[in-house]
PDB file with SEQRES, HELIX, SHEET and CRYST1 records, atoms N, CA, C and O in Angstrom:
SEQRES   1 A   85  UNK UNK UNK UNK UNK UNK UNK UNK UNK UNK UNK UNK UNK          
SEQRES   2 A   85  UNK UNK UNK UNK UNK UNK UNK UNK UNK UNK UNK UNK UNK          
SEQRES   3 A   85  UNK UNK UNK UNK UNK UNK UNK UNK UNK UNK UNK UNK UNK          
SEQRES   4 A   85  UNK UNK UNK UNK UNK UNK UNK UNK UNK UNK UNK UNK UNK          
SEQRES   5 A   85  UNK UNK UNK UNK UNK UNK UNK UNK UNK UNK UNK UNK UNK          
SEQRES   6 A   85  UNK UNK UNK UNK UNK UNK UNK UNK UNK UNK UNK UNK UNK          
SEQRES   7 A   85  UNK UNK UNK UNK UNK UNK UNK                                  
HELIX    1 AA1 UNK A    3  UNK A   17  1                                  15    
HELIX    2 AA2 UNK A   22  UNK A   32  1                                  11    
HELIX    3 AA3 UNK A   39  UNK A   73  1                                  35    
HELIX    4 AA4 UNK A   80  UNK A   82  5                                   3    
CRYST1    1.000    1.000    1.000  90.00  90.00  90.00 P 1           1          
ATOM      1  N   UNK A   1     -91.860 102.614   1.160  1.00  0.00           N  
ATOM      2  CA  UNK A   1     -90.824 102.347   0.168  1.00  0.00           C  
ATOM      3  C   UNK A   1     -89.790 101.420   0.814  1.00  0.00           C  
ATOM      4  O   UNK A   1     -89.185 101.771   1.827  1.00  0.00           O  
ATOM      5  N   UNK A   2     -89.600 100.293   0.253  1.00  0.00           N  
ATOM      6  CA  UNK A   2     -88.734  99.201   0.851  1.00  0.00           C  
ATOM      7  C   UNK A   2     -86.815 100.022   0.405  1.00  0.00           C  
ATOM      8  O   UNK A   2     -86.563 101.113  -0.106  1.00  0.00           O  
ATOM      9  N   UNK A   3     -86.188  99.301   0.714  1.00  0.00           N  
ATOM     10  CA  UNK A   3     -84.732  99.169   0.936  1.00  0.00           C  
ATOM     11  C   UNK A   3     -84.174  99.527  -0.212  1.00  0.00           C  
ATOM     12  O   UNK A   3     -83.423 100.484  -0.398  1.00  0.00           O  
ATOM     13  N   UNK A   4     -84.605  98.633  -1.092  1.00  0.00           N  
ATOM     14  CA  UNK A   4     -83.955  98.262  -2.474  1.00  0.00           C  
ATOM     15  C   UNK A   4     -84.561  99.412  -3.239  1.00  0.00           C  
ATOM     16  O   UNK A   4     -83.834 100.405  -3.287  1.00  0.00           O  
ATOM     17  N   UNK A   5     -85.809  99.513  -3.891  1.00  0.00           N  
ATOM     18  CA  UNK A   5     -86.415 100.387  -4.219  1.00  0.00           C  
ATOM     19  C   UNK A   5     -86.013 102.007  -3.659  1.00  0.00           C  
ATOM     20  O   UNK A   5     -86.344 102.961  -4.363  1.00  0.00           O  
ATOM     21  N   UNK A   6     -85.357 102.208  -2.489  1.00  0.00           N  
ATOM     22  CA  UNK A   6     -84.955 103.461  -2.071  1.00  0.00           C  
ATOM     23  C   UNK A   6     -83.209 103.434  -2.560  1.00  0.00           C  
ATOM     24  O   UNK A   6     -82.660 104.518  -2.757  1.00  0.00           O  
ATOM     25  N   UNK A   7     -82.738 102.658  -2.663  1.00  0.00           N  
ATOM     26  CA  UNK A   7     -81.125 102.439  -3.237  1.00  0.00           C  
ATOM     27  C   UNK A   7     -81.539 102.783  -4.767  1.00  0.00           C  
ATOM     28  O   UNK A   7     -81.146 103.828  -5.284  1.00  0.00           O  
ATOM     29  N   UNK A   8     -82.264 101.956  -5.393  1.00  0.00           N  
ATOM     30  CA  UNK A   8     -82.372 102.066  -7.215  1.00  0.00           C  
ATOM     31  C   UNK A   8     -82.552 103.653  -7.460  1.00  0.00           C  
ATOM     32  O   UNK A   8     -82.159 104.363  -8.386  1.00  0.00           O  
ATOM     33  N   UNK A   9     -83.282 103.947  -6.307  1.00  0.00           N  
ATOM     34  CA  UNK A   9     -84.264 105.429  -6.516  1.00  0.00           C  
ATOM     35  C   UNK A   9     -82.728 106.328  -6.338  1.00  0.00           C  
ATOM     36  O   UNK A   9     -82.390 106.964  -7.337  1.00  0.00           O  
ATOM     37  N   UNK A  10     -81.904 106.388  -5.241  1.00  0.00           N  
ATOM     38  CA  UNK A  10     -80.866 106.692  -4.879  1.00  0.00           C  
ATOM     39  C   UNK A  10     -79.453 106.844  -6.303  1.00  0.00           C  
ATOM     40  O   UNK A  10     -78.863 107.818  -6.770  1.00  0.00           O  
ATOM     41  N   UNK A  11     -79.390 105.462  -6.560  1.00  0.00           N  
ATOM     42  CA  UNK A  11     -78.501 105.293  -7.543  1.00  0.00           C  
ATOM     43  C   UNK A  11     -78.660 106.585  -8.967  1.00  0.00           C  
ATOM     44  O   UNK A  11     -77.792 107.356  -9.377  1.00  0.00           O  
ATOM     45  N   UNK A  12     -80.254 106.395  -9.496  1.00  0.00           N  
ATOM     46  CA  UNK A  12     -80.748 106.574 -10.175  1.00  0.00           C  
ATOM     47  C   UNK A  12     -80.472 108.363 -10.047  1.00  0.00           C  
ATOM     48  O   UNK A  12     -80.011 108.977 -11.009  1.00  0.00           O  
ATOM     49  N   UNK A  13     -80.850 109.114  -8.631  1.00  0.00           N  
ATOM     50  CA  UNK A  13     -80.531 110.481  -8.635  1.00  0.00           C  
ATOM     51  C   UNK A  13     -79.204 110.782  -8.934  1.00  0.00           C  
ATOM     52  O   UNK A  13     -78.832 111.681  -9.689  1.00  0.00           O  
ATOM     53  N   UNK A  14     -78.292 109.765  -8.131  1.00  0.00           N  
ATOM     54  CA  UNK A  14     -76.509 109.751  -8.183  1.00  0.00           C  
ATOM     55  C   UNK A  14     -76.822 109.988  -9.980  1.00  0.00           C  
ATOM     56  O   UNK A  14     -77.128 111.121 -10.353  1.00  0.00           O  
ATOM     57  N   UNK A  15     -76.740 109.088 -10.791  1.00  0.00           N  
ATOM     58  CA  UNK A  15     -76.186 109.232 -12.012  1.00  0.00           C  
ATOM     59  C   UNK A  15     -77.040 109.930 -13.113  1.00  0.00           C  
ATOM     60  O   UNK A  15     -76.873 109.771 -14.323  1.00  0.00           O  
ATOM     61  N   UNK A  16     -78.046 110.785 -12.482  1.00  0.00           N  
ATOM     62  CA  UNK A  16     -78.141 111.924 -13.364  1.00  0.00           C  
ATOM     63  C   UNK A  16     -77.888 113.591 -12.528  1.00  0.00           C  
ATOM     64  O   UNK A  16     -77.992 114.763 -12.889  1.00  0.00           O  
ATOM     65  N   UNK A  17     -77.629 113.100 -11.653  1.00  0.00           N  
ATOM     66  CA  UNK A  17     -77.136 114.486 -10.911  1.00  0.00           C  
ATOM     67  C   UNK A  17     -76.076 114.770 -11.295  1.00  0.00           C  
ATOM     68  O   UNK A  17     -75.676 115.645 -12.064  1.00  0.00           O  
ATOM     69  N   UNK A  18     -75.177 113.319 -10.244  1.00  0.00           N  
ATOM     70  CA  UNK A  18     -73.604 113.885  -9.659  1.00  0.00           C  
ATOM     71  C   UNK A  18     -73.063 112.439 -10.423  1.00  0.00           C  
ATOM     72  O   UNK A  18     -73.166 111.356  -9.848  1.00  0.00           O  
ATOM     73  N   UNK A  19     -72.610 112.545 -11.482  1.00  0.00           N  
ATOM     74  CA  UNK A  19     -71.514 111.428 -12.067  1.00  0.00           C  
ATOM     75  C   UNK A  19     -70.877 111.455 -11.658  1.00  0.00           C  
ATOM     76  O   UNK A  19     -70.663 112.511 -11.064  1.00  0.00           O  
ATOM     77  N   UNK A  20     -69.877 110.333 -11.526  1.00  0.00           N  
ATOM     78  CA  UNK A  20     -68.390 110.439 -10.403  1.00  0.00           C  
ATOM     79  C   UNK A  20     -68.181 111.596  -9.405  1.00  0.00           C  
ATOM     80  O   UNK A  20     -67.250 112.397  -9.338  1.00  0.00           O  
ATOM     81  N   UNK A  21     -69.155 111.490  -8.738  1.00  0.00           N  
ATOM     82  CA  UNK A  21     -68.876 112.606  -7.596  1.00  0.00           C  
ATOM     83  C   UNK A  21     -67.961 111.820  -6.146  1.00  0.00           C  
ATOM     84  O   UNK A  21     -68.226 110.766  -5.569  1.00  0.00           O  
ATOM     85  N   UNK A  22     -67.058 112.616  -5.937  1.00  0.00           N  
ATOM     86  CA  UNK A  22     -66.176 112.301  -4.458  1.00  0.00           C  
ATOM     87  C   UNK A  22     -67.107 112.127  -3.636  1.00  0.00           C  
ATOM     88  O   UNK A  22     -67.298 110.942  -3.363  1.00  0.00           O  
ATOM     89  N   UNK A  23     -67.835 112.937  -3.078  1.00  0.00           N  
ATOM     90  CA  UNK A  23     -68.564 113.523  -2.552  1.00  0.00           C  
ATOM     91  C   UNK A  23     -69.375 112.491  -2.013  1.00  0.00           C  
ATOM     92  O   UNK A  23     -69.165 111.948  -0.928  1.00  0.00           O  
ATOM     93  N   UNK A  24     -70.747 112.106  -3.155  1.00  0.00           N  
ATOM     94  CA  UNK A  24     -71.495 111.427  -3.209  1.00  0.00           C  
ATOM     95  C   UNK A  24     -70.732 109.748  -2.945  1.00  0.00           C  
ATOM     96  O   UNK A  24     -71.537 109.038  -2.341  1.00  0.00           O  
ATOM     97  N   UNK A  25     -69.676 109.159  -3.196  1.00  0.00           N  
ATOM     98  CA  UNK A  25     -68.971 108.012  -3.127  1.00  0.00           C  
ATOM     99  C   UNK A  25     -68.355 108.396  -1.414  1.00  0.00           C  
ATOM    100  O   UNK A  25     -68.703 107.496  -0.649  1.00  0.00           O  
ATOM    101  N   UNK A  26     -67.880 109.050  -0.999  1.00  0.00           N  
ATOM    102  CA  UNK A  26     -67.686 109.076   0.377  1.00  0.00           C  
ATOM    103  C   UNK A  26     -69.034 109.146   1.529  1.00  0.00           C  
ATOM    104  O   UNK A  26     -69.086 108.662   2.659  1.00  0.00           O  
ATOM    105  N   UNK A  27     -69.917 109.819   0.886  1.00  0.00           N  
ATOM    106  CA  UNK A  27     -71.370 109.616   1.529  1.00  0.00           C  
ATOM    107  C   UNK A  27     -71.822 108.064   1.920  1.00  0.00           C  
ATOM    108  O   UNK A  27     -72.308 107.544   2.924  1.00  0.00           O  
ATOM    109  N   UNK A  28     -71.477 107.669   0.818  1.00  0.00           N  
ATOM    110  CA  UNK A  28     -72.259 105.852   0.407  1.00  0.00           C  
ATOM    111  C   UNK A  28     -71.321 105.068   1.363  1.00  0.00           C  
ATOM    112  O   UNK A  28     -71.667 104.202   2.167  1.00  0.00           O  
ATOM    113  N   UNK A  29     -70.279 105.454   1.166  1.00  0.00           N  
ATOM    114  CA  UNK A  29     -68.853 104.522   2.231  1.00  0.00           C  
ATOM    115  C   UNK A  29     -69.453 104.743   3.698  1.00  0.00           C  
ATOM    116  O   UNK A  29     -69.606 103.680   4.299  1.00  0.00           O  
ATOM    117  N   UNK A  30     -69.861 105.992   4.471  1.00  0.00           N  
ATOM    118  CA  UNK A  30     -69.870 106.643   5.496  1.00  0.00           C  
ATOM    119  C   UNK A  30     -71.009 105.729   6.015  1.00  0.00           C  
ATOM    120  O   UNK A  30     -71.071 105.101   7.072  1.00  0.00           O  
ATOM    121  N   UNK A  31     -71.821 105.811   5.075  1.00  0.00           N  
ATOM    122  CA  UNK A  31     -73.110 105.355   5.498  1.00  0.00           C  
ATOM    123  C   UNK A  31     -73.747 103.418   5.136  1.00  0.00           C  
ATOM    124  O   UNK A  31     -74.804 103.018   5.625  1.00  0.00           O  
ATOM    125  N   UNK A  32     -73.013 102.676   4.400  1.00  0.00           N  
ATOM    126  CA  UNK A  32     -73.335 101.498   3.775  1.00  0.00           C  
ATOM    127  C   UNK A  32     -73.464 101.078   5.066  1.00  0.00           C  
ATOM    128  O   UNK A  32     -74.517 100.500   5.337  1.00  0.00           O  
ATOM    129  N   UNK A  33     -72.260 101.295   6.353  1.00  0.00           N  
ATOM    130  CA  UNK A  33     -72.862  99.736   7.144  1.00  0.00           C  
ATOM    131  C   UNK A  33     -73.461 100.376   8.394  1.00  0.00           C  
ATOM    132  O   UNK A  33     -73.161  99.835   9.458  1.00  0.00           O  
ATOM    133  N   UNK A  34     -74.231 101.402   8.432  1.00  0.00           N  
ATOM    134  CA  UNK A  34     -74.671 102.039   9.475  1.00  0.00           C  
ATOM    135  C   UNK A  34     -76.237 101.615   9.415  1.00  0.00           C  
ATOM    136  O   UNK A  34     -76.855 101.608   8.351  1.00  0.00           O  
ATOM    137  N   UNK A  35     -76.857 101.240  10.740  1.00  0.00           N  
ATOM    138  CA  UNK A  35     -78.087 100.654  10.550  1.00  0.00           C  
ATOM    139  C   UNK A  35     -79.157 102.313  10.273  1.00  0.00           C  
ATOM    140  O   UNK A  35     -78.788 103.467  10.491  1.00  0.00           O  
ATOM    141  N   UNK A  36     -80.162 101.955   9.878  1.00  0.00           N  
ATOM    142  CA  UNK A  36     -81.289 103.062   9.719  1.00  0.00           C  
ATOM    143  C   UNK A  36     -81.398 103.853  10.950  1.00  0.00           C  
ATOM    144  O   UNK A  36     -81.687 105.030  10.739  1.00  0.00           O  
ATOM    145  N   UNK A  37     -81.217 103.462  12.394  1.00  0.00           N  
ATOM    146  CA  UNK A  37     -81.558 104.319  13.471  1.00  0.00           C  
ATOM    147  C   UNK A  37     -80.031 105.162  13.701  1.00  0.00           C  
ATOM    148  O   UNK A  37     -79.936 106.302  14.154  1.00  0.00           O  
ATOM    149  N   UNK A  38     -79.091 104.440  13.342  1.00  0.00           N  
ATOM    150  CA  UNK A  38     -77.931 105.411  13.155  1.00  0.00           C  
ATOM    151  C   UNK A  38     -77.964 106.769  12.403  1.00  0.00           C  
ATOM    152  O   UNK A  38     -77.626 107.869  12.840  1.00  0.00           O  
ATOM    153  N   UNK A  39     -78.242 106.584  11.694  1.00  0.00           N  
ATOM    154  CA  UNK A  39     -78.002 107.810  10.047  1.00  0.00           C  
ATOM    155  C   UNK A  39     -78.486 109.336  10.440  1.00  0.00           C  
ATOM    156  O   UNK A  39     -77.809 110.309  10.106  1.00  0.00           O  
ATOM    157  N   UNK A  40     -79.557 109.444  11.083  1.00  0.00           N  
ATOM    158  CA  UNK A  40     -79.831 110.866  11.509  1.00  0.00           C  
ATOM    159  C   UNK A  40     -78.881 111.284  12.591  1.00  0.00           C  
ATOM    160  O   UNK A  40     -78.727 112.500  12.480  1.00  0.00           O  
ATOM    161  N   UNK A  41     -78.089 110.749  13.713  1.00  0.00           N  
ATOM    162  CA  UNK A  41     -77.162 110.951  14.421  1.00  0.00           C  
ATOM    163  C   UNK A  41     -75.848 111.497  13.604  1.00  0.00           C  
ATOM    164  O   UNK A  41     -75.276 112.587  13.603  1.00  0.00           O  
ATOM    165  N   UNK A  42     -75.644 110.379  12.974  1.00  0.00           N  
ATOM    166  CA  UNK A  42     -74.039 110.694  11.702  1.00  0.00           C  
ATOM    167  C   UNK A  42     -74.600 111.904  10.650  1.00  0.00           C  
ATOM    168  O   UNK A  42     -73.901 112.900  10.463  1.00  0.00           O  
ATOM    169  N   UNK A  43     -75.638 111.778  10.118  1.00  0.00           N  
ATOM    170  CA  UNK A  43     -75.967 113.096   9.242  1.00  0.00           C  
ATOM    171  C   UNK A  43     -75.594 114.444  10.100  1.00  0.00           C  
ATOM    172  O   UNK A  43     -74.810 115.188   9.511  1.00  0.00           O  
ATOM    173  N   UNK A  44     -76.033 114.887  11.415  1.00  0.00           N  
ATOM    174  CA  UNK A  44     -76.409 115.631  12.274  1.00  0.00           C  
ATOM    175  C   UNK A  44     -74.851 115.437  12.915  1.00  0.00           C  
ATOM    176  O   UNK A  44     -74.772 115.815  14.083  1.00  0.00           O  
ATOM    177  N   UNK A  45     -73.728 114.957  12.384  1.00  0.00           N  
ATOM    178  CA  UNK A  45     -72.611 115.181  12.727  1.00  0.00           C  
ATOM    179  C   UNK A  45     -72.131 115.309  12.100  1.00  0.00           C  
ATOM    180  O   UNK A  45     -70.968 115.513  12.448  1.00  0.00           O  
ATOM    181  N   UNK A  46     -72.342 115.343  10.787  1.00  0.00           N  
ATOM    182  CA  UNK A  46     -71.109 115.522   9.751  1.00  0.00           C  
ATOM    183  C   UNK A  46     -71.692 116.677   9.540  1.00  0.00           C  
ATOM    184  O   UNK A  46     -70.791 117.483   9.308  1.00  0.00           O  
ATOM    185  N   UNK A  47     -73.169 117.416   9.476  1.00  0.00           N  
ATOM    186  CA  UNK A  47     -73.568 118.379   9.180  1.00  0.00           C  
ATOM    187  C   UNK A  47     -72.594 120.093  10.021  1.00  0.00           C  
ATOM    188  O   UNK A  47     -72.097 121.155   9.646  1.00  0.00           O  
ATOM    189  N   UNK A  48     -72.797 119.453  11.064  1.00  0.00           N  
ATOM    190  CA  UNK A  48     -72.203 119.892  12.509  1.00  0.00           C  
ATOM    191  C   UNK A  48     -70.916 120.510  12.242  1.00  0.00           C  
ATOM    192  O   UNK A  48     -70.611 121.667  12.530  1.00  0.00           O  
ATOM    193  N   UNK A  49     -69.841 119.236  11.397  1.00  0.00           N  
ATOM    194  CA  UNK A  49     -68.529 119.867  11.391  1.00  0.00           C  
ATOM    195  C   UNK A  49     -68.514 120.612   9.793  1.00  0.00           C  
ATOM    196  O   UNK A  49     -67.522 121.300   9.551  1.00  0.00           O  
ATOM    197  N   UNK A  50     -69.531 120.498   8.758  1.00  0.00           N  
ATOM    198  CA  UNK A  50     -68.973 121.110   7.586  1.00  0.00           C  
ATOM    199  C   UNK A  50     -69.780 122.407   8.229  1.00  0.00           C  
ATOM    200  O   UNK A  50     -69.110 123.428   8.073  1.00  0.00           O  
ATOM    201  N   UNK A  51     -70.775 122.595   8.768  1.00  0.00           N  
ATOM    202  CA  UNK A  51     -70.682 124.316   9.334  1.00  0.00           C  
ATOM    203  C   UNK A  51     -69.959 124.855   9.771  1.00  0.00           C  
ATOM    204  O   UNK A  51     -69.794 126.018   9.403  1.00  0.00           O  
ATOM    205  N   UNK A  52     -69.054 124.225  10.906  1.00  0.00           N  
ATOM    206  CA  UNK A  52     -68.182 124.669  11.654  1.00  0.00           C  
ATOM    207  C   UNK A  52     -66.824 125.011  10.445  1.00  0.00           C  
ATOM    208  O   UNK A  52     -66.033 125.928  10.667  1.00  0.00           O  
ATOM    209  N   UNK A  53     -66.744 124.339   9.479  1.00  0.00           N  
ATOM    210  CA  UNK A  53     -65.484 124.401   8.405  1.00  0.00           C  
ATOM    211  C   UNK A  53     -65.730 125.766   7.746  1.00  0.00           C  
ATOM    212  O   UNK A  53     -64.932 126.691   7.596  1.00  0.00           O  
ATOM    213  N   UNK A  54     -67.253 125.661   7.323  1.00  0.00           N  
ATOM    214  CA  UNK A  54     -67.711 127.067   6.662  1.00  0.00           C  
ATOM    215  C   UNK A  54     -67.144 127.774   7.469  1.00  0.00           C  
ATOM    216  O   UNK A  54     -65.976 128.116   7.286  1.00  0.00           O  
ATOM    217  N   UNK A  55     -67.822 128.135   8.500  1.00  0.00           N  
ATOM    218  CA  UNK A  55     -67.652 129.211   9.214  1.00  0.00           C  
ATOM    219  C   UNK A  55     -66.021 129.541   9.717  1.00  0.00           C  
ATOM    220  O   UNK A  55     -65.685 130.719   9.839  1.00  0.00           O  
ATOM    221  N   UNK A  56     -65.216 128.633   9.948  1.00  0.00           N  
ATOM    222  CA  UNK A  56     -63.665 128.938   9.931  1.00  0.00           C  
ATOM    223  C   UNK A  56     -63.680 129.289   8.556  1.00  0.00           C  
ATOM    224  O   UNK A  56     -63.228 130.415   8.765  1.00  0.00           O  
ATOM    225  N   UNK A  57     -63.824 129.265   7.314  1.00  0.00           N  
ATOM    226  CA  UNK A  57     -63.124 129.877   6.180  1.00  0.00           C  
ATOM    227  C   UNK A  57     -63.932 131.020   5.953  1.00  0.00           C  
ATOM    228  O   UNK A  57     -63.467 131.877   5.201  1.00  0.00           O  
ATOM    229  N   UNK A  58     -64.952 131.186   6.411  1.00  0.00           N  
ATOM    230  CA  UNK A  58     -65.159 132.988   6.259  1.00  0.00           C  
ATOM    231  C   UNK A  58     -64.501 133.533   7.153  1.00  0.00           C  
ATOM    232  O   UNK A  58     -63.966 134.564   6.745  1.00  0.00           O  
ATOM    233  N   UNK A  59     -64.250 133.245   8.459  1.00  0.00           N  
ATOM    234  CA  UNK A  59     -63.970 134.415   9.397  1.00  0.00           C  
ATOM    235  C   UNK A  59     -62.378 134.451   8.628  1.00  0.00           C  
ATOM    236  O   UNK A  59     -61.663 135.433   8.429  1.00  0.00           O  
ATOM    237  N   UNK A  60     -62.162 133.177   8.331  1.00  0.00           N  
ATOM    238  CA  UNK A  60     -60.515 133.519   7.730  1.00  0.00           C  
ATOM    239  C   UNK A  60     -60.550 134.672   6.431  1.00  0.00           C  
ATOM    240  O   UNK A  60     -59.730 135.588   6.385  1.00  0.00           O  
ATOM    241  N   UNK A  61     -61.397 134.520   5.611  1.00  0.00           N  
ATOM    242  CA  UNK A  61     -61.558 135.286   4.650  1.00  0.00           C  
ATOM    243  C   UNK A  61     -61.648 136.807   5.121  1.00  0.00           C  
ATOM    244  O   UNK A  61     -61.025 137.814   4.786  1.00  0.00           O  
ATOM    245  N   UNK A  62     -62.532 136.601   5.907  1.00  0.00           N  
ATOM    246  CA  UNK A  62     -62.992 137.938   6.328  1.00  0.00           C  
ATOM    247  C   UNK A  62     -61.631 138.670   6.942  1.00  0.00           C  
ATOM    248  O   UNK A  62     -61.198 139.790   6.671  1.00  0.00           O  
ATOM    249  N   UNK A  63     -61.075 137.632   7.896  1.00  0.00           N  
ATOM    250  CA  UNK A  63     -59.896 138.477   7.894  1.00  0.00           C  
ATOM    251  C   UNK A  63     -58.895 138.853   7.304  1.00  0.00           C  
ATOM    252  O   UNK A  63     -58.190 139.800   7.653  1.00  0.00           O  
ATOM    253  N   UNK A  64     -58.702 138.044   6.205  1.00  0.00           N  
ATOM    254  CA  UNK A  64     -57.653 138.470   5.196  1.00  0.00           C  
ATOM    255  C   UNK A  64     -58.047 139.655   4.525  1.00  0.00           C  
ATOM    256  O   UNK A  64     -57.246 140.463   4.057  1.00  0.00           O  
ATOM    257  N   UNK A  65     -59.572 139.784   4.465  1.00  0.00           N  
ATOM    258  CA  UNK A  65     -59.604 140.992   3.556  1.00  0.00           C  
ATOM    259  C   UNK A  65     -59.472 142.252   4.252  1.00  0.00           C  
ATOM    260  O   UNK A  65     -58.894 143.197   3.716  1.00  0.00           O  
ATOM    261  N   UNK A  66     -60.128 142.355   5.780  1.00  0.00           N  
ATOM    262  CA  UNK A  66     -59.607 143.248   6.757  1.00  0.00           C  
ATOM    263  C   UNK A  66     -58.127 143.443   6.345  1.00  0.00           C  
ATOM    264  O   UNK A  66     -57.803 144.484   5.773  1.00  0.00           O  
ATOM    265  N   UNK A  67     -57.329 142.596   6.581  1.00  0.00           N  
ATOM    266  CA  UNK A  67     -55.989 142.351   6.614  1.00  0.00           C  
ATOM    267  C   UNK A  67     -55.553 143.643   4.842  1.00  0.00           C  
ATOM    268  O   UNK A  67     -55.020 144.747   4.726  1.00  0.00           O  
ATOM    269  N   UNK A  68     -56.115 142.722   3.935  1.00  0.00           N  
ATOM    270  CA  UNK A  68     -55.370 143.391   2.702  1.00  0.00           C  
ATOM    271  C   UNK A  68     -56.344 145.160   2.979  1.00  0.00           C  
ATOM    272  O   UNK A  68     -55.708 146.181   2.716  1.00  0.00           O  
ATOM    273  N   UNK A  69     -57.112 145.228   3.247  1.00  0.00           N  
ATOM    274  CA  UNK A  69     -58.066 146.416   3.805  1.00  0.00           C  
ATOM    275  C   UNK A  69     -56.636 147.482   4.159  1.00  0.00           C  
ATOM    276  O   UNK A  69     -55.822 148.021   3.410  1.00  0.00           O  
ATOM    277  N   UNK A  70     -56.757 147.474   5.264  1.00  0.00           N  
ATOM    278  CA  UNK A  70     -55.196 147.980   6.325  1.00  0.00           C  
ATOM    279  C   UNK A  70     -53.765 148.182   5.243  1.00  0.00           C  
ATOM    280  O   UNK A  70     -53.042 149.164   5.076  1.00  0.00           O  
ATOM    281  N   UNK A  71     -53.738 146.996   4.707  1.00  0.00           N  
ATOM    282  CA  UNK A  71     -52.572 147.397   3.828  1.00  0.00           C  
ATOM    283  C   UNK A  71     -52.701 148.611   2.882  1.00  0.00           C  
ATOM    284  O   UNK A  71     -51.973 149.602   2.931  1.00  0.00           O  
ATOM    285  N   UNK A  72     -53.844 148.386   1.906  1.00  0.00           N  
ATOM    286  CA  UNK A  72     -53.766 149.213   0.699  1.00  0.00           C  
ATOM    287  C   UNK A  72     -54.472 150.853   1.806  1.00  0.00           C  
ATOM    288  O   UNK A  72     -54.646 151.934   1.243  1.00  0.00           O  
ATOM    289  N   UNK A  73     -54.700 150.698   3.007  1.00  0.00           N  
ATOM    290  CA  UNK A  73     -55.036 151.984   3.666  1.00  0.00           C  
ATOM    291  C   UNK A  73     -53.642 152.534   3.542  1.00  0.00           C  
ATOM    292  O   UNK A  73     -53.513 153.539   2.842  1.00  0.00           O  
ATOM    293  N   UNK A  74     -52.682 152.069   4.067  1.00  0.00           N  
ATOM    294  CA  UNK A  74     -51.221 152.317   5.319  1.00  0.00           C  
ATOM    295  C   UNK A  74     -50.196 152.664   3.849  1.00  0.00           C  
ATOM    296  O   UNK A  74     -48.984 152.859   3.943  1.00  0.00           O  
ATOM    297  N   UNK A  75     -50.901 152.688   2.629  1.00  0.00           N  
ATOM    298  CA  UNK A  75     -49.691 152.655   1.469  1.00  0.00           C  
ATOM    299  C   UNK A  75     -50.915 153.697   0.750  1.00  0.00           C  
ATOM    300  O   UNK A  75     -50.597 154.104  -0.367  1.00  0.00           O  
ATOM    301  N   UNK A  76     -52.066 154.094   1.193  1.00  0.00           N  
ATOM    302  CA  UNK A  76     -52.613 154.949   0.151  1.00  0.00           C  
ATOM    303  C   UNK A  76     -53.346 154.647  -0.792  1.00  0.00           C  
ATOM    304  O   UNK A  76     -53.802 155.590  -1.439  1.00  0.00           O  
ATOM    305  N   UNK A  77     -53.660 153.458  -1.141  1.00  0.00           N  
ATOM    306  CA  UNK A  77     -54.336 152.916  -2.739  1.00  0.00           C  
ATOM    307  C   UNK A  77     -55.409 152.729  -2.187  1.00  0.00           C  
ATOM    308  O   UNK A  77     -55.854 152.201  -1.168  1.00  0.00           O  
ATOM    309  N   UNK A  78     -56.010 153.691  -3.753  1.00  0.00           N  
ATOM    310  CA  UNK A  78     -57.913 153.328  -3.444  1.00  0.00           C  
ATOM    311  C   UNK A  78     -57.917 152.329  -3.927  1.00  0.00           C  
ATOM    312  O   UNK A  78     -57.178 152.088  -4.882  1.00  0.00           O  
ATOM    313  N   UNK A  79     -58.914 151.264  -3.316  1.00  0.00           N  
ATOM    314  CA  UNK A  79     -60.004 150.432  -3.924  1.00  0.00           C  
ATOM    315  C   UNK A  79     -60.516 150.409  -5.279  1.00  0.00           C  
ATOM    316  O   UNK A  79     -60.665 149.441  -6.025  1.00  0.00           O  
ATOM    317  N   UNK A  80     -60.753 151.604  -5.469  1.00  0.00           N  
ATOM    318  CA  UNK A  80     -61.769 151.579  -6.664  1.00  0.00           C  
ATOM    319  C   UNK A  80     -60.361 152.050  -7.897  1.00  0.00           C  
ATOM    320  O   UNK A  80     -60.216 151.723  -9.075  1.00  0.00           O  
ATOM    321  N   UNK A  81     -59.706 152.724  -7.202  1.00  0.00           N  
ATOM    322  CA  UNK A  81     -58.684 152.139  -8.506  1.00  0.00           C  
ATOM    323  C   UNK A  81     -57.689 150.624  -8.959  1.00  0.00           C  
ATOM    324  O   UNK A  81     -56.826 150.623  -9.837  1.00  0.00           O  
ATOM    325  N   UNK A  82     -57.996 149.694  -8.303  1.00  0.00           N  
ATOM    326  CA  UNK A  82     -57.875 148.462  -8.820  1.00  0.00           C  
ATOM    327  C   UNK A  82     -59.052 147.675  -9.387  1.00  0.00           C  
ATOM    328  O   UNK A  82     -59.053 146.516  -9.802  1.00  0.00           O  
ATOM    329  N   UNK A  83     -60.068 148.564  -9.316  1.00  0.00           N  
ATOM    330  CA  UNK A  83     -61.179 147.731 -10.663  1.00  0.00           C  
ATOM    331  C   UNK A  83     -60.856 148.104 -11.777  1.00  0.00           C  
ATOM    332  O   UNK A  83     -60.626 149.282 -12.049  1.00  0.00           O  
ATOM    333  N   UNK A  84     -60.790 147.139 -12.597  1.00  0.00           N  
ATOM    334  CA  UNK A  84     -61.272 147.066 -13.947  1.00  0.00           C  
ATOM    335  C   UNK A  84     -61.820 148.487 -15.028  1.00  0.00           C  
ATOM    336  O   UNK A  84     -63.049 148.544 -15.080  1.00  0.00           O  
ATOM    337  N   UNK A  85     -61.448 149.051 -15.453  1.00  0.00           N  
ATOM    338  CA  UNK A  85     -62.217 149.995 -16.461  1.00  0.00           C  
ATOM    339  C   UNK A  85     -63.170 149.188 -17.442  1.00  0.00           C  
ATOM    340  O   UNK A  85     -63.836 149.787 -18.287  1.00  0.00           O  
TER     341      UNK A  85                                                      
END                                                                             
């Protein structure tokens, strides 16, 4: 599959997937002037830091809920009486 033919093919997923996607338009910027032997290096680094992002916002999560955990212990409130009836 030549160049062009992999861009049309490309374009073509973009605008029935992701219409105006950020996302997908910062991808294309990241990558337009990077030669072909580049791209698995930069993929395999950007991959790198959005795990590392995941994983800081769970452990943060996780600790906040520890966190609100401790509170509603130290004041008495069940859990299951802040669901919903």
């Amino acid at each position: 599959m030549n160049e062009t033919s992999m861009n049309s093919q490309l374009i073509e997923t973009e605008n029935s997937k992701m219409p105006n996607s950020s996302l997908n338009m910062l991808v294309r910027a990241v990558l337009m002037d990077k030669k072909p032997d580049e791209v698995p290096i930069l993929v395999e680094s950007v991959l790198s830091k959005v795990m590392e992002e995941f994983e800081n916002r769970i452990a943060n999560q996780f600790e906040l809920v520890r966190f609100l955990a401790m509170i509603f212990f130290m004041f008495g409130v069940s859990l299951t009486s802040m669901l919903p009836l």
